[in-house]
SENU-476859 format. One line per field, with one value per residue (C-alpha): residue in three letters; y, z, x. Coordinates in nm, 2 decimals. Example, Ala and Ser with C-alpha at 12.3 -4.5 7.8 and 13.67 -1.06 7.14 Angstrom:
2
resn = [Ala | Ser] .
py = [-0.45 | -0.11] .
pz = [0.78 | 0.71] .
px = [1.23 | 1.37] .
end
This chain:
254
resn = [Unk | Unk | Unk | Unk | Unk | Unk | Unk | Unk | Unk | Unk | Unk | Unk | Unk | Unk | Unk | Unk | Unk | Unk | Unk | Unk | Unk | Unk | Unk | Unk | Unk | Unk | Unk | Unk | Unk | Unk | Unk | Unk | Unk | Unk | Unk | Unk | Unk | Unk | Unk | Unk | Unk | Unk | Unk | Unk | Unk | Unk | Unk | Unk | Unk | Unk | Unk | Unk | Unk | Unk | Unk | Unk | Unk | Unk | Unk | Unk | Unk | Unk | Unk | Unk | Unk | Unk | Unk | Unk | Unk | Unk | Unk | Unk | Unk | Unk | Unk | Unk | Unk | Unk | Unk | Unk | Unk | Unk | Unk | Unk | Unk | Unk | Unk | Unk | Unk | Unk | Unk | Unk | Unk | Unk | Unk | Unk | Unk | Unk | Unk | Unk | Unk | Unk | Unk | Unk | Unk | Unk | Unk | Unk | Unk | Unk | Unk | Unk | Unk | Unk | Unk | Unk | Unk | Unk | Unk | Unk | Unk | Unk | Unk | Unk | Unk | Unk | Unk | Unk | Unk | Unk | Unk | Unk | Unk | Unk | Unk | Unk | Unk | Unk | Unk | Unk | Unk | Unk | Unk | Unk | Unk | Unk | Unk | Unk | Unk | Unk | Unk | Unk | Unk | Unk | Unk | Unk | Unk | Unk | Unk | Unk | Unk | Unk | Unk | Unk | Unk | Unk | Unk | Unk | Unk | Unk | Unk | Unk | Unk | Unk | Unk | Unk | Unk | Unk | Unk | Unk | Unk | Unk | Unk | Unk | Unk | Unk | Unk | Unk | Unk | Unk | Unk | Unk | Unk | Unk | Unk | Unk | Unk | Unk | Unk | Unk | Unk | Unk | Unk | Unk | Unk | Unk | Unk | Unk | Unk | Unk | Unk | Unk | Unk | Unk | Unk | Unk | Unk | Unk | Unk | Unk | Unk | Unk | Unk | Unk | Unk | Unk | Unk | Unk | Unk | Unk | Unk | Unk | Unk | Unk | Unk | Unk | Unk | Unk | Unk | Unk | Unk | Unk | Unk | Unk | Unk | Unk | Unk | Unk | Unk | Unk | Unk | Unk | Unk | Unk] .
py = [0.00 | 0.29 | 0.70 | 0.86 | 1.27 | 1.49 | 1.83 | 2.09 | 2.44 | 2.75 | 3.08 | 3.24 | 3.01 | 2.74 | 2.37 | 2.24 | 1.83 | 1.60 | 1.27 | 0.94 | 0.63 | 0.35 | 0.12 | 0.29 | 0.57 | 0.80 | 1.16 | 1.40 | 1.81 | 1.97 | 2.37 | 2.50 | 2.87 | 2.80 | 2.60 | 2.54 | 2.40 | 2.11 | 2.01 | 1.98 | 1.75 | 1.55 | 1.48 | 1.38 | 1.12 | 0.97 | 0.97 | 1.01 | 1.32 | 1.26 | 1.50 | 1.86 | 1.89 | 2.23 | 2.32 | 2.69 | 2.95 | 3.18 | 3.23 | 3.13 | 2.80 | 2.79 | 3.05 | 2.73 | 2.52 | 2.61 | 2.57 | 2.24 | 2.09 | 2.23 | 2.06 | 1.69 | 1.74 | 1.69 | 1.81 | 1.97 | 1.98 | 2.18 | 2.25 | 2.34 | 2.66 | 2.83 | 2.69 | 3.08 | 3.16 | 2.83 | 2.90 | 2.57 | 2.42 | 2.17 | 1.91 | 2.03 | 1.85 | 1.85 | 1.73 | 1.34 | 1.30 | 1.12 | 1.14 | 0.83 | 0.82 | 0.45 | 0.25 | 0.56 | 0.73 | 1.07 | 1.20 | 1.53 | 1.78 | 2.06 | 2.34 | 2.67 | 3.00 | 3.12 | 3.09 | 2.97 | 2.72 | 2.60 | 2.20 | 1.93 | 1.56 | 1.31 | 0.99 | 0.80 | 0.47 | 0.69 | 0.90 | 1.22 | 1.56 | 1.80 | 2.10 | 2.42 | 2.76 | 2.62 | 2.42 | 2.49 | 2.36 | 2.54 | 2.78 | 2.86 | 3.08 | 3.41 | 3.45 | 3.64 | 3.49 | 3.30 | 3.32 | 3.22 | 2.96 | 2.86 | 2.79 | 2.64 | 2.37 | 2.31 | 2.27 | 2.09 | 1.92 | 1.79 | 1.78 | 1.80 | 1.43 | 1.28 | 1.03 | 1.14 | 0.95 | 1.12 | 1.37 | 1.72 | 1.85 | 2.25 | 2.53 | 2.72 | 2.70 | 2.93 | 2.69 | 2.88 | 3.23 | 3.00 | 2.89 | 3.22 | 3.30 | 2.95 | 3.00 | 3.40 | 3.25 | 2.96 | 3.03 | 2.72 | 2.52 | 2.23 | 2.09 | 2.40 | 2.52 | 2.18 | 2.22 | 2.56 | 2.45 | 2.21 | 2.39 | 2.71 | 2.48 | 2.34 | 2.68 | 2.81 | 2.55 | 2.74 | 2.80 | 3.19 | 3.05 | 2.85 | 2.70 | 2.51 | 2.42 | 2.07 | 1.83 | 1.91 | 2.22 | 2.17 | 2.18 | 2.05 | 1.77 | 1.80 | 1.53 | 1.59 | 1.44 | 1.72 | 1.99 | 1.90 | 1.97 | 2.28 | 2.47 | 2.74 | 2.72 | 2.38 | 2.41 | 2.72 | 2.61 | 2.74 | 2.95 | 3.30 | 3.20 | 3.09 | 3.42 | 3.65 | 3.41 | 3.48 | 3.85 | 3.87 | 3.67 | 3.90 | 4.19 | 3.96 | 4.08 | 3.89] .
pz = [0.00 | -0.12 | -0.14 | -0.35 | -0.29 | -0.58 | -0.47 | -0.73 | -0.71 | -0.72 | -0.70 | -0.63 | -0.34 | -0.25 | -0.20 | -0.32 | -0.32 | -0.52 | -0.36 | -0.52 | -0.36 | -0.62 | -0.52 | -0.62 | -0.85 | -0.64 | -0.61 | -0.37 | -0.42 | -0.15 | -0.08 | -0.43 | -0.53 | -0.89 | -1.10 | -1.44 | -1.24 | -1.09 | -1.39 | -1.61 | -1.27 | -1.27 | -1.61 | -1.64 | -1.36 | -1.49 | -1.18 | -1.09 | -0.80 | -0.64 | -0.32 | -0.27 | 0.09 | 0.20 | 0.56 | 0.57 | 0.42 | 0.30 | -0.09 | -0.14 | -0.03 | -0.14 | -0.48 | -0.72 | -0.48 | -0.70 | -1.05 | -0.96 | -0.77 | -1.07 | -1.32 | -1.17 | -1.00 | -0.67 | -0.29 | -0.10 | 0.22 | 0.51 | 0.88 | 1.00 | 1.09 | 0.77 | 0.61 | 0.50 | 0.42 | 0.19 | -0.15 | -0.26 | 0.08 | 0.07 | 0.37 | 0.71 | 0.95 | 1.32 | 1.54 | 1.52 | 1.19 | 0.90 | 0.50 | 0.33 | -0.01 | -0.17 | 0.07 | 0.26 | 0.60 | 0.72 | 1.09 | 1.15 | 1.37 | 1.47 | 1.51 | 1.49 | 1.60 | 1.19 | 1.14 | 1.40 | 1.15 | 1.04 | 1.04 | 0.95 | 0.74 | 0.91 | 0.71 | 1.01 | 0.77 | 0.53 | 0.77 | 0.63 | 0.74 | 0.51 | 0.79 | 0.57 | 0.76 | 1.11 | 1.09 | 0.84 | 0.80 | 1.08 | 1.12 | 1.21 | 1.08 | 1.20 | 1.45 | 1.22 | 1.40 | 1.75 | 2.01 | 2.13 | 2.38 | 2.08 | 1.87 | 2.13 | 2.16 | 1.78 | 1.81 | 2.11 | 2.25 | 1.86 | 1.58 | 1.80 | 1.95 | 1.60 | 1.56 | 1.45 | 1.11 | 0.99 | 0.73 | 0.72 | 0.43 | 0.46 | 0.27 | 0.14 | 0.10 | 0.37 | 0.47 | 0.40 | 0.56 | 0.87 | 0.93 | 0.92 | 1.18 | 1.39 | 1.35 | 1.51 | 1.80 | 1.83 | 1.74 | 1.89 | 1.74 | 1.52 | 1.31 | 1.25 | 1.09 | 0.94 | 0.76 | 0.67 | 0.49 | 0.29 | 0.23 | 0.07 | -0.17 | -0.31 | -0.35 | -0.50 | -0.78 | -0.82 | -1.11 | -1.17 | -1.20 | -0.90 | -1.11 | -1.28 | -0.99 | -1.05 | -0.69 | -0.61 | -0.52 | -0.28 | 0.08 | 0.18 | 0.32 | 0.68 | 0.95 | 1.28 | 1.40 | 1.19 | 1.37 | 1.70 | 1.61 | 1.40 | 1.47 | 1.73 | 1.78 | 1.81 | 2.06 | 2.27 | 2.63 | 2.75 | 2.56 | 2.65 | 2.47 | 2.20 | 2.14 | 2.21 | 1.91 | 1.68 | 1.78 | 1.72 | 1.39 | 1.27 | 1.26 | 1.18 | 0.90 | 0.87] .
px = [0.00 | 0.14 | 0.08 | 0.27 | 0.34 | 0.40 | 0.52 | 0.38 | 0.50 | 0.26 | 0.26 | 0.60 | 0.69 | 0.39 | 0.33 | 0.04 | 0.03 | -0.08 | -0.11 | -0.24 | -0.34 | -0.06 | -0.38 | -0.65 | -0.52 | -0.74 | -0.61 | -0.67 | -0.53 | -0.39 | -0.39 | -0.46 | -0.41 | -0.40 | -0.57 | -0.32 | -0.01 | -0.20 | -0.39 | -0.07 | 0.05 | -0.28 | -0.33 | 0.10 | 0.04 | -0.31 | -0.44 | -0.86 | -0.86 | -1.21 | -1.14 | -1.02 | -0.84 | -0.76 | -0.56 | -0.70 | -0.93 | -0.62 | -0.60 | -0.27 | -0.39 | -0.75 | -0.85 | -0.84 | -1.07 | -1.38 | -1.25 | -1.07 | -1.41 | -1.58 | -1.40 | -1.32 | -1.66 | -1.54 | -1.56 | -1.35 | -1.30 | -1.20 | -1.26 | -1.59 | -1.58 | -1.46 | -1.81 | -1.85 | -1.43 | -1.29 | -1.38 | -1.57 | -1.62 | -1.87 | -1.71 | -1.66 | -1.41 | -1.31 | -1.04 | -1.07 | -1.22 | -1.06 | -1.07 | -1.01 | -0.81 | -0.84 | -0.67 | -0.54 | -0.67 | -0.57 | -0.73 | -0.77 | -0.59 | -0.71 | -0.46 | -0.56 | -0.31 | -0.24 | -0.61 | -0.91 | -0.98 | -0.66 | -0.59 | -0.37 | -0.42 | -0.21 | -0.13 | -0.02 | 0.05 | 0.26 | 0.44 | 0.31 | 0.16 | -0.01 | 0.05 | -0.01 | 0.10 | 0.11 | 0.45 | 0.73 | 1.06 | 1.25 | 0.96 | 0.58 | 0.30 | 0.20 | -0.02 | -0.27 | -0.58 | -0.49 | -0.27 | 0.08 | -0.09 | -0.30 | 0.02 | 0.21 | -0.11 | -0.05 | 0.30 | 0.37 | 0.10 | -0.02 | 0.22 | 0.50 | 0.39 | 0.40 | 0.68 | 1.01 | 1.00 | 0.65 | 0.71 | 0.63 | 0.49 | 0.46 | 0.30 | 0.56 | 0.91 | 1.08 | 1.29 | 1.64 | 1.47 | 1.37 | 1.71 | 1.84 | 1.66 | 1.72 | 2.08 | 2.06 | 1.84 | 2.07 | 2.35 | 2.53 | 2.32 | 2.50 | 2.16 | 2.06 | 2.39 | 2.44 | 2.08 | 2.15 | 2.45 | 2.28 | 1.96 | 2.13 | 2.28 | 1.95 | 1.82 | 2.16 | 1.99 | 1.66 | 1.49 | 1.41 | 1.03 | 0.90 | 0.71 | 0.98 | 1.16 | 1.31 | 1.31 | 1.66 | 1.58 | 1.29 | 1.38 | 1.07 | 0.96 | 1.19 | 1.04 | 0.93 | 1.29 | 1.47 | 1.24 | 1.27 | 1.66 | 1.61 | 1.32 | 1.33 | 0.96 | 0.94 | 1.25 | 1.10 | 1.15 | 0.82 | 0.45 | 0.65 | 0.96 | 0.75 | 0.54 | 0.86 | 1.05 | 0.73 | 0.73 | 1.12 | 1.09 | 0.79 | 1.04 | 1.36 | 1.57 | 1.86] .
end
């Protein structure tokens, strides 16, 4: 049983994922802003999307949601409370429900601090998480619409349990800017400078169109193990350290 993840670049520095069920050949799109990227990627692999899954209602995650569902006539889904804010939503969800794709089950986190209805798809069997703008690679998202408390919640007490094998699969591709950062607040750190070594030379390799960008030059997916090493969020001793790092990094220009 197999899922295979196809990282599609969009925008000037997005995820979105495609991932199909080797099984099944059921597809499911993840965190859509634009519509013409992921059908080139859909209709390249063969593969049958029957479900839209969206993390959060922003529109560098969501504007396509309509015209995709529109044209594989499918639904997409999203948590509850954004019924009104995800374009297309037609599938509410809530910590603890799951979303099958073929042989494949994802449950549902709930982890809201960059939006109040923000939430992950774990694919415990696959050792993946689809984690939009909540946890990046070395990083976290702003606090547009919750709370440090809220975040630390997310981070800690929920993703931050997953094992350290599970991989993270992130909205956007920060990760060299987010280790920038990790190295100044940790500056003694020796995974951080390690994976700051390596990470600027994959994106010495980038294409001057995101959208062409060629694997070798995506930094993303990291693992839970890697961010427990790397990621001064994830390493923040206590919530206080954690908002004051968010609050520093808001501001950071290094």
């Amino acid at each position: 049983m197999s899922l295979r993840i196809e990282r599609v670049p969009t925008l000037r520095d997005n995820y979105t994922y495609l991932l199909v069920c080797e099984d099944t050949n059921e597809a499911a799109v993840v965190d859509a802003p634009e519509a013409a990227p992921v059908v080139r990627r859909v209709e390249a692999a063969g593969a049958r999307v029957v479900k839209i899954l969206s993390t959060h209602h922003h529109p560098d995650h969501s504007m396509a949601n309509p015209e995709l569902a529109e044209r594989w006539r499918v639904p997409v889904y999203g948590h509850v409370s954004d019924r009104e804010r995800l374009p297309g939503f037609t599938h509410g969800l809530e910590e603890g429900d799951t979303v099958s794709l073929g042989r494949h089950v994802a449950r549902i986190l709930h982890i809201p601090a960059h939006t109040r209805g923000h939430i992950a798809y774990v694919f415990d069997d696959a050792k993946a998480v689809f984690c939009g703008d909540t946890l990046f690679a070395a990083g976290c998202g702003r606090l547009f619409e919750g709370t440090p408390e809220m975040m630390w919640v997310a981070l800690h007490d929920k993703l931050g349990k997953l094992p350290d094998d599970v991989r993270v699969f992130c909205g956007h591709e920060y990760t060299e800017s987010n280790l920038v950062f990790a190295a100044h607040v940790e500056p003694g750190n020796l995974a951080v400078q390690w994976k700051l070594e390596r990470v600027r030379e994959a994106r010495a390799r980038a294409a001057a169109d995101w959208h062409d960008a060629a694997p070798e030059e995506m930094t993303v997916p990291s693992t839970i193990g890697e961010e427990r090493a790397t990621n001064p969020f994830l390493r923040a001793a206590d919530v206080a350290e954690l908002g004051a790092r968010r609050a520093q990094k808001d501001n950071f220009r290094g």
